[in-house]
C-alpha positions in Angstrom: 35.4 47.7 16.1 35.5 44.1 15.0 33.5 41.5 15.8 33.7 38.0 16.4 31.5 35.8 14.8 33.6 32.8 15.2 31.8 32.1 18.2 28.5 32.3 16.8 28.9 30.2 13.7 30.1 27.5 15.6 26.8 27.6 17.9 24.9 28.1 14.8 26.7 25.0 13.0 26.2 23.1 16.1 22.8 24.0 16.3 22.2 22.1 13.2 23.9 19.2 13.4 21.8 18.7 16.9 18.3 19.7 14.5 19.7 16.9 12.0 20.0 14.4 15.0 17.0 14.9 16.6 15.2 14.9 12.8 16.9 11.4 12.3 16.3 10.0 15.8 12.7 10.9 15.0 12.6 9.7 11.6 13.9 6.4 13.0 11.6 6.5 15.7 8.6 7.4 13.6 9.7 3.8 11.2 10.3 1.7 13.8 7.1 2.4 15.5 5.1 1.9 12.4 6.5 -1.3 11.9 5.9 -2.2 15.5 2.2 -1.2 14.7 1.6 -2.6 11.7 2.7 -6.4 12.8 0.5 -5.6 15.5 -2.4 -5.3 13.5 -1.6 -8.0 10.7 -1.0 -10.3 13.9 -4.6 -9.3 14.9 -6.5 -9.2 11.4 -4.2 -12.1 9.6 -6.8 -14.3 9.5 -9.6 -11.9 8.3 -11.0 -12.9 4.7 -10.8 -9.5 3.6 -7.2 -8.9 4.6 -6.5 -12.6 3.0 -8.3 -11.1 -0.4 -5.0 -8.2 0.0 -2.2 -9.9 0.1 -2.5 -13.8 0.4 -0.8 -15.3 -2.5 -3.3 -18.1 -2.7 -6.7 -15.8 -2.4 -5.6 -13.3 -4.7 -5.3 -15.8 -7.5 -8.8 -16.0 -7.3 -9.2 -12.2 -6.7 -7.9 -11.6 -9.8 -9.7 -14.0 -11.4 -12.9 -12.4 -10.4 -11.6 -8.8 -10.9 -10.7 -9.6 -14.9 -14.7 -10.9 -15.3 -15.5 -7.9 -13.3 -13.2 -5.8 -16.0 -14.3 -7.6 -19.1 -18.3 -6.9 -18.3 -17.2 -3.1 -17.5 -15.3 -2.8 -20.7 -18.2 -4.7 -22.5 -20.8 -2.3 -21.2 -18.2 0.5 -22.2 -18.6 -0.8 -25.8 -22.0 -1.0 -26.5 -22.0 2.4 -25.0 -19.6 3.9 -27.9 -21.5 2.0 -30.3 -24.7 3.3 -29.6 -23.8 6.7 -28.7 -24.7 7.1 -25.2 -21.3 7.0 -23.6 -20.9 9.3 -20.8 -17.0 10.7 -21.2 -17.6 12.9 -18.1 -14.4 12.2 -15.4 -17.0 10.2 -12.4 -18.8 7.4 -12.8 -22.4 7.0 -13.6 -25.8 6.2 -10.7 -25.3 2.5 -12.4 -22.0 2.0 -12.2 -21.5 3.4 -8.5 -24.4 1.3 -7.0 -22.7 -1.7 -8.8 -18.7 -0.8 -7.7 -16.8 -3.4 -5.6 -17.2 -3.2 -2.3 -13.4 -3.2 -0.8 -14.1 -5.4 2.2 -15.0 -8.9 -0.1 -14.0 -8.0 -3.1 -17.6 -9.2 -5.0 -16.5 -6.8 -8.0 -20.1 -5.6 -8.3 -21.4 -9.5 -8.2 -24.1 -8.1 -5.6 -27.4 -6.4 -7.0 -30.3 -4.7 -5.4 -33.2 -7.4 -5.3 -36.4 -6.0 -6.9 -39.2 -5.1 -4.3 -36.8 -4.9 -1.2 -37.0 -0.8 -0.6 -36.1 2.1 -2.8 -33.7 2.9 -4.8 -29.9 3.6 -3.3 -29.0 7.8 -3.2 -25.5 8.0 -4.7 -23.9 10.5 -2.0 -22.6 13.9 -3.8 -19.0 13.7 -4.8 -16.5 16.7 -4.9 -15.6 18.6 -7.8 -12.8 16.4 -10.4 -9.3 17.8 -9.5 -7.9 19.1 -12.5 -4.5 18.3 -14.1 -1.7 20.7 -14.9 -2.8 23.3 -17.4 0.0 22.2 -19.5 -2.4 18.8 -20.1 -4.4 20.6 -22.8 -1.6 22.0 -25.2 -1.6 20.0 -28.7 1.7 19.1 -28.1 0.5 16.9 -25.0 -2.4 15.7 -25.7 -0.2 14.1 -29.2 1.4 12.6 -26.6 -1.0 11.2 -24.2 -3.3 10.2 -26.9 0.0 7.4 -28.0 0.2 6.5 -24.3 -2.9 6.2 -23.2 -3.3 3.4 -26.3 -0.6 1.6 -25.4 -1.7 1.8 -21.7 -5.3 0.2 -22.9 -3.1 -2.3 -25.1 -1.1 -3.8 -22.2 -3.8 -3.4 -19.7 -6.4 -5.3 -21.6 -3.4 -8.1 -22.1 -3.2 -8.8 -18.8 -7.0 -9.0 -17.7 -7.2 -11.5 -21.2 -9.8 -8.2 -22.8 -10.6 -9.0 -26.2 -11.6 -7.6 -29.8 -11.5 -4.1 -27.8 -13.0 -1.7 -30.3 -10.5 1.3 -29.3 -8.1 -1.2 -30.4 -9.4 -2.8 -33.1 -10.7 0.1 -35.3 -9.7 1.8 -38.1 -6.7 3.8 -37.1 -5.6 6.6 -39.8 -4.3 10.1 -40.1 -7.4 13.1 -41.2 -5.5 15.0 -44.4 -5.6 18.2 -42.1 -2.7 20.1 -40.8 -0.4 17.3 -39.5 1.2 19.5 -36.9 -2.3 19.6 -35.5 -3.5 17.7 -32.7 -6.8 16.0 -34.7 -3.9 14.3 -37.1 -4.6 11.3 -35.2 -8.1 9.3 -35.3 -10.3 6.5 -34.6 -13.0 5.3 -36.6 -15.7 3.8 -35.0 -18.4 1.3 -36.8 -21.6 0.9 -35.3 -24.5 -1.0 -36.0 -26.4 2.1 -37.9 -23.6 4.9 -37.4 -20.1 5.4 -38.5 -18.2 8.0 -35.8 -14.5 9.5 -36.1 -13.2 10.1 -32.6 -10.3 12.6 -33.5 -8.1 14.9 -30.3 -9.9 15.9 -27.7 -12.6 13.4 -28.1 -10.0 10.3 -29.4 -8.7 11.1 -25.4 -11.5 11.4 -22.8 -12.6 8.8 -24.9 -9.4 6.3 -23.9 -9.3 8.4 -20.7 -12.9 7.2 -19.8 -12.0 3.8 -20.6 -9.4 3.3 -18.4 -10.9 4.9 -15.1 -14.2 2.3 -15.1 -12.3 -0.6 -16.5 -8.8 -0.6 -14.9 -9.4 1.9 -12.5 -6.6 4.0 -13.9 -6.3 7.6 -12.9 -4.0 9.0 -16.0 -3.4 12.4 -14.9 -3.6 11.3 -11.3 -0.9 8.8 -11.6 -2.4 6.4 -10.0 -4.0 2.5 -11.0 -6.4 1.3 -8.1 -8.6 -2.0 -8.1 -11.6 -0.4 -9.1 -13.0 3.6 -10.3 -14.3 5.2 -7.2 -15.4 8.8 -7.3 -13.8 11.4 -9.8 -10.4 11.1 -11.9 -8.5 13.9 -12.5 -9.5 15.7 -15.5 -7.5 18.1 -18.3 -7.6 21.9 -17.2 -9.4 24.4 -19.2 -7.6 25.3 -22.4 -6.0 28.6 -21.2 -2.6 30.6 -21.2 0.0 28.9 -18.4 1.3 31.5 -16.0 5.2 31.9 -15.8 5.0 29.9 -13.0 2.8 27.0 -14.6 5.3 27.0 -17.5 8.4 26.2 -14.6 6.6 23.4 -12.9 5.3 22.1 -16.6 8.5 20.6 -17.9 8.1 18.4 -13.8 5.0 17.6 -14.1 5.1 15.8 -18.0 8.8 14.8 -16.6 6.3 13.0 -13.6 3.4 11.8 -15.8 5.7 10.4 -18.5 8.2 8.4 -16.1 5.4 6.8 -14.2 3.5 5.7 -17.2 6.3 4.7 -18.8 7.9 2.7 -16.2 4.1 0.7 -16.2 4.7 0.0 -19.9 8.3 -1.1 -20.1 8.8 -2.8 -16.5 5.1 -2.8 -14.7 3.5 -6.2 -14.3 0.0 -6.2 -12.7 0.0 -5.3 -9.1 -2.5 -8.3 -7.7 -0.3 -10.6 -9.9 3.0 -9.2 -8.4 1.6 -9.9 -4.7 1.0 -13.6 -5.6 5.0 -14.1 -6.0 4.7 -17.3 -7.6 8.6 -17.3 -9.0 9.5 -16.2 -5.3 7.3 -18.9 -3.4 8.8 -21.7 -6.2 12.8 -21.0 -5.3 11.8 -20.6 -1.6 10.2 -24.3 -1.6 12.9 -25.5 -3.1 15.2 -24.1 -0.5 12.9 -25.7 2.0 12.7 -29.4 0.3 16.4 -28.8 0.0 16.4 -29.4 4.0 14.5 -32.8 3.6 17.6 -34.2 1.6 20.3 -36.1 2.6 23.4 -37.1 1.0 25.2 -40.2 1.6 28.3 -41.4 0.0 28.2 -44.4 -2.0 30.7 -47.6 -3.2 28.8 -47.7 -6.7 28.0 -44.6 -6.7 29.9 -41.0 -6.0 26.6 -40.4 -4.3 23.6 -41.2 -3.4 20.2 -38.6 -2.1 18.0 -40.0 0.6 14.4 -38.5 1.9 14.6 -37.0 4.8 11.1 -37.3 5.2 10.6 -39.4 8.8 10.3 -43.2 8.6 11.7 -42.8 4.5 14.4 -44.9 3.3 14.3 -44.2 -0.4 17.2 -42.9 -1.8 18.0 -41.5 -5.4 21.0 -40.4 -8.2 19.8 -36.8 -7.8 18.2 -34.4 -5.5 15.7 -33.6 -7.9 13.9 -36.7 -8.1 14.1 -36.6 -4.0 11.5 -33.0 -4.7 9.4 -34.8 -6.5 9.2 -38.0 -4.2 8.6 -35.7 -1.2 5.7 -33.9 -3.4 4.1 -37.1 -4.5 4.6 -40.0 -1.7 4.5 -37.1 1.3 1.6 -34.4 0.2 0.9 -33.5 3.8 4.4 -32.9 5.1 4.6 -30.7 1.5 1.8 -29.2 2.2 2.7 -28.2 5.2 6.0 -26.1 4.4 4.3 -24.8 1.4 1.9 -23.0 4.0 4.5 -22.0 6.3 6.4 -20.2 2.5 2.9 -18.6 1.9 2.4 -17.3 5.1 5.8 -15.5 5.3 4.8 -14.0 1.6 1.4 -13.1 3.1 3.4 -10.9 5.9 6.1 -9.2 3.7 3.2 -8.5 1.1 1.4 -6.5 3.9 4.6 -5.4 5.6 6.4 -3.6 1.8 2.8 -1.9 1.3 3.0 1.7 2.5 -0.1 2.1 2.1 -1.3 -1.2 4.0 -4.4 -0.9 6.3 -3.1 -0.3 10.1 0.3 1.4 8.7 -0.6 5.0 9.7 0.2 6.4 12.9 -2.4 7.3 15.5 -2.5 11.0 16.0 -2.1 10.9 20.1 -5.4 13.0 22.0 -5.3 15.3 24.0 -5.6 14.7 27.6 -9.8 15.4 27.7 -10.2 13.7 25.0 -8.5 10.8 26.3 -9.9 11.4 29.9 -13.3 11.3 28.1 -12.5 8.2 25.8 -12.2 6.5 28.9 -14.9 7.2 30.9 -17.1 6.4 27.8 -15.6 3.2 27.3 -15.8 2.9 31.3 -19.4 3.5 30.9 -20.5 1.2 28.0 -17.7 -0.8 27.2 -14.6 -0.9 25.1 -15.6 -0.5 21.5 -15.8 -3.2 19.2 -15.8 -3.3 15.8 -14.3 -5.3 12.6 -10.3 -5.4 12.4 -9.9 -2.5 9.8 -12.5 -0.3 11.4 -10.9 -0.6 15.1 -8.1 1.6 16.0 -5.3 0.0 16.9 -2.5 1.1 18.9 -0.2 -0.3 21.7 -1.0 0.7 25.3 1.7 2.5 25.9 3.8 4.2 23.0 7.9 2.2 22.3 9.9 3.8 24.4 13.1 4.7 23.2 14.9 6.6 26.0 14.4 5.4 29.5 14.7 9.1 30.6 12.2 10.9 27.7 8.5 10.3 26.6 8.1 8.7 23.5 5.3 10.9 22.6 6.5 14.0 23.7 10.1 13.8 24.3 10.1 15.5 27.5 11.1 14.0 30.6 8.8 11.4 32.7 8.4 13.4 35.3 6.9 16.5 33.4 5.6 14.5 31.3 1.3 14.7 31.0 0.7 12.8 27.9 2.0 9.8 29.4 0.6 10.1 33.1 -1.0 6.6 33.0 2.8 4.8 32.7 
C-alpha cells in the first residue's frame, strides 16, 4: 500500500520556514535590543573619564601617547633581560610585571607603584593553566613560518609605538650551515655586554613570542592584540603526533592564524589610532564650515563667499579662505562644531565596538531571584556603584508584539516573567 508523504513534506517544509522566521525575528530582536541597551549606557557613562580614555578621539591621543612610553620601558626592560640572560620566555607574566600592569579603568600604564613602608607586599592571585595552540603549531614547517611572521609583526609594531634600536631587530641575522630544510636554519645572534648567544628555532620563537605579549600585548596563537599582557597567552602544544582529526582542522586553523596576522601586516593600522579618526573628523568639519558659507553673485566677480558667521560681513574669491577666516577670527563658534563632530565619533566609536562595555545582554532571573533582588534593594537601597560595574538594563524589556512577552514570547496573560508590566 502507498503512502502519501506529500502531505508531510509540506508540514515539514513549512515547519522550517516558520523555525527560520522565528530565528530571524529573534535575531533582529536580540540586535535591536542591544543597540537599545548600549545607547542606554553610553548616554549614562558618556561623561565618565574612563569611558572618555576608550573611545574619545581627543583622550585617546593622549592614551596612546602614554601607552607607547608604557611600551618602550616594557620593551627596554625586555632587553636588558636578553642581554643579561635572565629573561623569563614562560607564556604569563612575571610578580613584577603583574603588580605594575595597567589598570583598565585610568589607563596609568603601570605609572602607579607601591610606596615603600605602606603594608606588605601585593599576592599575585593564581592564574589558570596557558591554553595551548593547535598541535600543528610545533611542526618545523610552522614554526619556519611563524618565526618570519612573528618578525615582521615586532617590525611593524615597534614602528607604530616609535620602538627603537630593538635588539631582535637589529642583530645579526644569518642562516647556521646545518640542514637547511631544518627548522634551526634561521638565527639570531645576540651580543651582550660579556656573552655572545645564538637564539635559533624553538628558542628564536618564544623568544619573539615573549616579546610581543608584555610589550604589545599580542596574543600570536590566540589571535588576538589587547592594550596591555594580562594573564597567560596561548602557548605551542607539546611536540606530538596530530590525530586524523587534528590533521583536518590543521589546514583551518594556519588558514585562521595566517589571514588574521596577515591582514594586521598588509592593511592593520593601530587600533587606539584608528578610534581617533582624524581623516574622518577633518572631512566632516569641513562639511560643517561648508554650512557657514554663503554665496553671492557678483558684477566683478562670477562670485563671491561670504561668512556665515553672525554679525560677519567679510566676503572672499573662494570658500577656502572663508574655513580659514571662520577658524581664525571665530575660534569659539569653531570650537563649538568641532565638539559636536567629536562627540558623534565618540558614540559610533563605542556603538561599532562589539565588544564595548554595556553591549552584552542581561541574562533575565528567575522569578525568586528577582523577588529577592527586590526585597534586598527594598531593604537597603538600590545598589550603587561606578558606571561599568552597575548593571544596566531598561525597566521593562522592548516590546515588539503588543500581544507576546519580549522575554519569553508567550502571551501577556500567561506570561510570569513579566508580571510587574
Amino acid at each position: 500500500m502507498a503512502v502519501d508523504t506529500t502531505s508531510t513534506c509540506g508540514s515539514h517544509h513549512l515547519c522550517n520556514d516558520n523555525v527560520c522566521s522565528l530565528v530571524s525575528r529573534y535575531q533582529e530582536y536580540r540586535i535591536e535590543y542591544t543597540n537599545t541597551q548600549k545607547r542606554a549606557y553610553f548616554d549614562l557613562n558618556k561623561n565618565e573619564d574612563w569611558l572618555k580614555d576608550m573611545y574619545r578621539p581627543a583622550k585617546l591621543l593622549y592614551v596612546i601617547e602614554r601607552r607607547n612610553d608604557f611600551c618602550k620601558t616594557a620593551a627596554n626592560d625586555f632587553t636588558l633581560d636578553l642581554l643579561n640572560g635572565t629573561l623569563d620566555i614562560g607564556p604569563g607574566v612575571t610578580a613584577d610585571a603583574a603588580i605594575k600592569s595597567v589598570d583598565v579603568n585610568d589607563g596609568s600604564y603601570g605609572e602607579k607603584k607601591r610606596k615603600l613602608g605602606r603594608g606588605p607586599r601585593k599576592e599575585i592571585e593564581p592564574l589558570p593553566a596557558a591554553p595551548e595552540a593547535h598541535p600543528v603549531s610545533s611542526q618545523c614547517r610552522r614554526i619556519r613560518t611563524d618565526i618570519d611572521q612573528t618578525l615582521a609583526l615586532v617590525k611593524q609594531l615597534d614602528s607604530e609605538k616609535n620602538i627603537l634600536r630593538n635588539v631582535l631587530l637589529t642583530g645579526d641575522h644569518g642562516k647556521s650551515k646545518v640542514d637547511k630544510s631544518f627548522v634551526r636554519s634561521m638565527r639570531l645572534i645576540v651580543r651582550g655586554l660579556n656573552t655572545v648567544k645564538a637564539l635559533e628555532g624553538v628558542e628564536l620563537l618564544d623568544t619573539l613570542l615573549t616579546y610581543l605579549w608584555p610589550v604589545h600585548g599580542v596574543d600570536y596563537y590566540g589571535m588576538s592584540e589587547m592594550k596591555y599582557a594580562k594573564g597567560f597567552r596561548h602557548v605551542r602544544a607539546e611536540n606530538k603526533s596530530c590525530s586524523r582529526a587534528d590533521n583536518i582542522n590543521a589546514t583551518d586553523w594556519e588558514k585562521k592564524l595566517d589571514s588574521f596576522w596577515e591582514e594586521r601586516l598588509v592593511n592593520g593600522e593601530d587600533p587606539p589610532l584608528v578610534l581617533t579618526a582624524k581623516d574622518k573628523i577633518d572631512a566632516e568639519m569641513v562639511e560643517v564650515l561648508e554650512q557657514y558659507v554663503r554665496k553671492m553673485r557678483d558684477e566683478n566677480y562670477a562670485w563671491k563667499y561670504g561668512c556665515g558667521a553672525k554679525g560677519c560681513e567679510i566676503f572672499f574669491h573662494a570658500p577656502e579662505y572663508v574655513h580659514k577666516h571662520l577658524r581664525l577670527k571665530h575660534p569659539d563658534l569653531v570650537s563649538i562644531l568641532a565638539s559636536r563632530v567629536e562627540n558623534d565619533i565618540y558614540f559610533q566609536n563605542y556603538m561599532n565596538d562589539p565588544d564595548a562595555p554595556g553591549g552584552k545582554p542581561v541574562i533575565q532571573q528567575t522569578v525568586p531571584d528577582r523577588m529577592r533582588r527586590r526585597t534586598d534593594e527594598h531593604k537597603f537601597g538600590a545598589p550603587g556603584g561606578r558606571g561599568s560595574d552597575a548593571t544596566l538594563l531598561p525597566k521593562h524589556a522592548p516590546i515588539t508584539d503588543t500581544s507576546t512577552c519580549a522575554w519569553c514570547w508567550r502571551t501577556w496573560s500567561i506570561c510570569s516573567c513579566c508580571s510587574t508590566q
